[in-house]
N, C-alpha and C positions, 0 to 999 in steps of 0.2 A: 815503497809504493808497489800495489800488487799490479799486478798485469792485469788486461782485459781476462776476463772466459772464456774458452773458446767454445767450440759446439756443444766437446765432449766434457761433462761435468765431473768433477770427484767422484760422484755415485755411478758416473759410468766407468768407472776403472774396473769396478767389479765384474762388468760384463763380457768382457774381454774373455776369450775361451783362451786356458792355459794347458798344454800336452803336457805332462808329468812320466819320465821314462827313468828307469835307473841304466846308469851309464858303469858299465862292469869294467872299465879302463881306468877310472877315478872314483868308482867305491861310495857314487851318492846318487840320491835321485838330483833329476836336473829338468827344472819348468821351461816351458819357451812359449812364450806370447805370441803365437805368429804374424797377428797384425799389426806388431808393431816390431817393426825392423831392428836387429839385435838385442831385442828388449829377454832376457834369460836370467836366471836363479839355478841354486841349488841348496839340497839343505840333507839329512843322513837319513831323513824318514819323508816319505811322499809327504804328509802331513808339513814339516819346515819346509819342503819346496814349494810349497803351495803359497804358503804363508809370507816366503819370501818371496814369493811371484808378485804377490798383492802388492810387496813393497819394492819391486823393481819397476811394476808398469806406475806407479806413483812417480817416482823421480823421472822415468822415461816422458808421461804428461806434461811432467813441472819443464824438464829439459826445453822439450819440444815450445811448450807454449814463451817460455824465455825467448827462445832464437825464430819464434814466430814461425815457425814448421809447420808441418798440415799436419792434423792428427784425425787418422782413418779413423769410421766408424765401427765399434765390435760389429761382427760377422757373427753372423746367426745360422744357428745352426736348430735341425729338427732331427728328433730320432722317427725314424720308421716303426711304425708298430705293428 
């Protein structure tokens, strides 16, 4: 049985801003989702972090909406021009 939906839909997973840094103590880059609390990847090229970012804020969604947790909304951000 699936669970209700919560605010945040599948297509907002995308929207989530993901930091991409190479980390020179373990030799990879490493994503971090900031909005959502321990939610991190890593992969050998920015490109696999990224990708595996996509698929860590997936299961972090799925997690949270299981144990009925609040799932913030992506933080929006604007560049200055």
């Amino acid at each position: 049985m699936k669970s209700p939906k919560s605010h945040t839909s599948e297509s907002n997973q995308l929207k989530y801003p993901v930091v991409v840094y190479w980390d020179k103590t373990d030799k990879v880059y490493i994503s971090v989702i900031p909005d959502l609390p321990g939610c991190r990847a890593h992969g050998k090229t920015p490109l696999s972090a990224l990708v595996n970012a996509g698929k860590a804020t997936a299961l972090w969604l799925a997690s949270a909406r299981e144990f009925s947790d609040p799932i913030p909304e992506p933080t929006e951000y604007r560049l200055a021009t």
